[in-house]
C-alpha positions in Angstrom: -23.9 26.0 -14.3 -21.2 27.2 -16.7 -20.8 30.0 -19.1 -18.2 30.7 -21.5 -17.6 34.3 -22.4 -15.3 35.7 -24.8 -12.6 33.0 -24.5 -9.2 33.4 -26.4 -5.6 31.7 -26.3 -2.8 32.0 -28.6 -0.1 29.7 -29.1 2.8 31.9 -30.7 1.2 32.7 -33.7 -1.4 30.8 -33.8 -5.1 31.6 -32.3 -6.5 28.4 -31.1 -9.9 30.2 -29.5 -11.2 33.5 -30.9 -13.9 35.1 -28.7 -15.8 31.6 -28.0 -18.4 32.2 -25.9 -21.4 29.6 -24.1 -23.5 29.0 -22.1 -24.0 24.9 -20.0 -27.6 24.8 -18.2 -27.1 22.5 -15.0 -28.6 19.2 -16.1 -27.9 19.7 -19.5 -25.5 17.9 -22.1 -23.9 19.8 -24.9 -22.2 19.1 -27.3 -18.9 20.6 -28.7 -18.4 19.6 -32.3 -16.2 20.8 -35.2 -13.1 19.8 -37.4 -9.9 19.2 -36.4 -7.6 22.2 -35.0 -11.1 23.8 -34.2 -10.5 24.5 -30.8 -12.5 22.3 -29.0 -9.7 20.0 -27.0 -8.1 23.3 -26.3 -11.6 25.0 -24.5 -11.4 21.8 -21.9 -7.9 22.4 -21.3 -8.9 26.5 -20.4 -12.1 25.1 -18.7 -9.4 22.6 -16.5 -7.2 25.1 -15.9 -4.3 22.8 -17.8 -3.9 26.3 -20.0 -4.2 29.8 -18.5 -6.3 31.8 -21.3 -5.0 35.0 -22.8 -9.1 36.8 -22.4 -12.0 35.7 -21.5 -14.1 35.1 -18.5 -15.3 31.4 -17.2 -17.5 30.8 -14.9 -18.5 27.7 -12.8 -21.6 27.6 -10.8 -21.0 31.4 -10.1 -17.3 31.5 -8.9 -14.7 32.6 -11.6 -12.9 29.4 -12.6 -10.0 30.7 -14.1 -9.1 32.1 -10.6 -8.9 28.4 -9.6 -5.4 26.6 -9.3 -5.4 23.7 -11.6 -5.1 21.4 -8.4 -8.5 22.5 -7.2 -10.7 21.5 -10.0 -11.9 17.9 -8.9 -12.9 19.0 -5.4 -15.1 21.9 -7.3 -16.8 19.1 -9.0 -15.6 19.3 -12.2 -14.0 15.9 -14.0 -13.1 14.8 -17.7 -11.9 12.1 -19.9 -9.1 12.5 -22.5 -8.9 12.1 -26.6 -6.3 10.4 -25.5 -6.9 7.4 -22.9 -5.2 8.5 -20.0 -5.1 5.5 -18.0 -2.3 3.9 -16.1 -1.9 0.7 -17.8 0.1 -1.1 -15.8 -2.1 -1.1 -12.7 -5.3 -2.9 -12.4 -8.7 -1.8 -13.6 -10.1 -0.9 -10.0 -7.1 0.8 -8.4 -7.5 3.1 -12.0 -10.6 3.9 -10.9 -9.7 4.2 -7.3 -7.2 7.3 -8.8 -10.1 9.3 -9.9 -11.7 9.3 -6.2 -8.0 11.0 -4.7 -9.2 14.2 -3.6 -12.2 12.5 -1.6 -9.4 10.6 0.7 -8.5 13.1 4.2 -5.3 11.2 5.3 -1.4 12.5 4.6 1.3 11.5 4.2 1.9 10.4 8.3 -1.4 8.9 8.5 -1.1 6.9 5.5 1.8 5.6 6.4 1.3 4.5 9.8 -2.1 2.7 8.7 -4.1 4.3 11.4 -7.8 2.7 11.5 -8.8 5.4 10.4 -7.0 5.3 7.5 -8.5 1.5 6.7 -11.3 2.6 6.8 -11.2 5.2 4.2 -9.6 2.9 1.9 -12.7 0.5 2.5 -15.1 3.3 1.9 -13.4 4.2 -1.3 -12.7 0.7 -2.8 -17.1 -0.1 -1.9 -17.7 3.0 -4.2 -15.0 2.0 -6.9 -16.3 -1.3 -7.1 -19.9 -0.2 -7.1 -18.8 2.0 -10.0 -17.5 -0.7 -12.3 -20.5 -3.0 -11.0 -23.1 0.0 -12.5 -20.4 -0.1 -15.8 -20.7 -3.9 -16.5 -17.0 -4.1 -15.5 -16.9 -5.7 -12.4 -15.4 -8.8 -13.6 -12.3 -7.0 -14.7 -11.3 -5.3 -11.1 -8.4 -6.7 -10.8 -7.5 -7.1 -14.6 -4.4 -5.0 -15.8 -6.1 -2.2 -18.2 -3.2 -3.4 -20.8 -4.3 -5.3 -22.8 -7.7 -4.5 -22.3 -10.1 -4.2 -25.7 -10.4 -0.2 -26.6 -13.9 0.1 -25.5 -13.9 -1.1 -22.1 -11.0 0.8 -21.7 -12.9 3.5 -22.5 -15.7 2.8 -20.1 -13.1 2.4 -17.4 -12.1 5.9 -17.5 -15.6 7.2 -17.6 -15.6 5.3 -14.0 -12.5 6.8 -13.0 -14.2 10.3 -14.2 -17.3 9.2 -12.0 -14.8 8.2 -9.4 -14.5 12.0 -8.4 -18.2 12.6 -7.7 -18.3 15.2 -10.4 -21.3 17.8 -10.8 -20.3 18.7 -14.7 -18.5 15.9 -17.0 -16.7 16.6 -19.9 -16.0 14.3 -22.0 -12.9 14.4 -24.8 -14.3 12.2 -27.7 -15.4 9.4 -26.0 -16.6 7.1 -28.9 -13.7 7.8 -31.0 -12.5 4.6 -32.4 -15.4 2.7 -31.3 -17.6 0.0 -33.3 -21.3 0.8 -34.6 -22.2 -1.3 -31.8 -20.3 -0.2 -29.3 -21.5 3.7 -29.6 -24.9 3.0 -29.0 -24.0 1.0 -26.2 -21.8 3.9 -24.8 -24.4 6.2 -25.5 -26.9 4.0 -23.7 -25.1 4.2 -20.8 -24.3 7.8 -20.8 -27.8 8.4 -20.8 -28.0 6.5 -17.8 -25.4 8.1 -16.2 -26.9 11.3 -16.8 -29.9 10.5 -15.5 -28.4 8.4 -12.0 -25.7 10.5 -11.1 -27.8 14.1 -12.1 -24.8 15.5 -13.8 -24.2 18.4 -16.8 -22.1 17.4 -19.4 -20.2 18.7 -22.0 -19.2 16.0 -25.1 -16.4 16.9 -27.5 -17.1 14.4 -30.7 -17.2 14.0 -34.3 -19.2 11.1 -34.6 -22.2 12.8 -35.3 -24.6 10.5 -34.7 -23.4 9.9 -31.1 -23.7 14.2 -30.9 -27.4 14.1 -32.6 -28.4 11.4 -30.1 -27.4 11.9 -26.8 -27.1 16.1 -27.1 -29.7 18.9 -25.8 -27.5 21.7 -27.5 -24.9 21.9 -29.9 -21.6 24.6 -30.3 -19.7 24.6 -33.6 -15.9 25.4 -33.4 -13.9 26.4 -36.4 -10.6 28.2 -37.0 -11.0 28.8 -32.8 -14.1 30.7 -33.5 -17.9 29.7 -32.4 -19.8 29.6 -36.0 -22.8 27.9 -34.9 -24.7 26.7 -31.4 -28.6 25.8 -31.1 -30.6 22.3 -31.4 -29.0 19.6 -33.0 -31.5 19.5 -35.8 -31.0 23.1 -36.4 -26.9 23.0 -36.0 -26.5 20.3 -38.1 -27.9 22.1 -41.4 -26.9 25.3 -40.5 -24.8 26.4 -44.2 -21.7 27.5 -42.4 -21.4 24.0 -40.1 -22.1 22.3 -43.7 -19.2 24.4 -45.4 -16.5 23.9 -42.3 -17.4 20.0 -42.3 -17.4 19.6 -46.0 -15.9 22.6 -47.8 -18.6 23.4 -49.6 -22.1 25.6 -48.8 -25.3 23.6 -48.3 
């Protein structure tokens, strides 16, 4: 579904990807791992056209996605989350999610405005799916909650909805577990198992709890100094000397 080849940005002097190359089967979930300042935010910002790469080819279920305008990436299928949460807080749970389904609404700006039936019923349609998202997500009851104030995790399961929102075909997902309790990663990674599984979707996880990467992955890529270093099974990527020695320092 995707593949990465020979991908490289520089900020002034500084080369945040070096050549990084992969490859993303359709139905599978890998996982992008590696220290901080690796790279790895900075490959979803290429991959989401956010930032225009400097080489490199990408390309999306055989079309070349850097040829895409940064506009047209949901409505080629392709959605994320964010490090950082990147919810509106001041609206309410649903209409959050309801943000992530946009680019599925047909009316303008007339049409919109003069509350054609039409119109009403599109907003129906969308609010049934929005609601049946946060019904699959366990956050039904918060609808029409505020997300401020909101604890961490469920805010962070409300912006997977708002992801799923947008009817993706690939997912990827910017350290979603970050900050989260014990419990609360295996619960997340419960569900994205499910999720994977219901909505048949490829993902791509960037994450540094490892045990959230050796769980839920199929493959793994290892980012360091912008450069790929390692990528294979999880089992085989986590012992591999040179993912030991950018982790830890040191040479297993």
């Amino acid at each position: 579904m995707l593949t990465v080849e020979g991908l490289s940005i520089r900020f002034g002097g500084i080369t945040a990807l070096d050549g990084v190359g992969f490859r993303v089967d359709e139905g599978g979930l890998v996982g992008l791992i590696g220290p901080n300042g690796a790279g790895k935010t900075t490959l979803f910002n290429c991959l989401t056209r956010r930032y225009t790469p400097d080489a490199g080819r990408v390309t999306y279920r055989g079309d070349d996605l850097l040829k895409a305008p940064p506009h047209a990436i949901a409505a080629r299928g392709i959605a994320r989350t964010f490090q950082n949460l990147g919810l509106f807080r001041e609206l309410s749970v649903l209409d959050n999610v309801l943000i992530g389904a946009h680019h599925h609404g047909r009316a303008g700006f007339v049409t919109a405005g003069l509350r054609l039936s039409r119109v009403r019923r599109e907003e129906r349609r969308l609010r049934a799916a929005a609601e049946e998202l946060l019904a699959r997500l366990d956050l039904a009851d918060l609808a029409g909650h505020p997300a401020a104030g909101l604890p961490f995790g469920t805010l962070k399961r409300v912006e997977l909805a708002r992801a799923l929102a947008a009817r993706p075909r690939l997912l990827l997902l910017d350290e979603p577990v970050n900050g989260l309790s014990h419990a609360e990663v295996e619960a997340f990674a419960a569900t994205l198992r499910e999720v994977r599984r219901d909505f048949a979707l490829t993902m791509v996880v960037v994450e540094h709890h490892m045990g959230f990467v050796m769980g839920v992955c199929d493959r793994v890529v290892c980012l360091n100094f912008g450069r790929k270093i390692a990528e294979g099974a999880p089992e085989e990527v986590q012992h591999d000397p040179a993912v030991v020695e950018a982790y830890l320092g040191t040479a297993a």
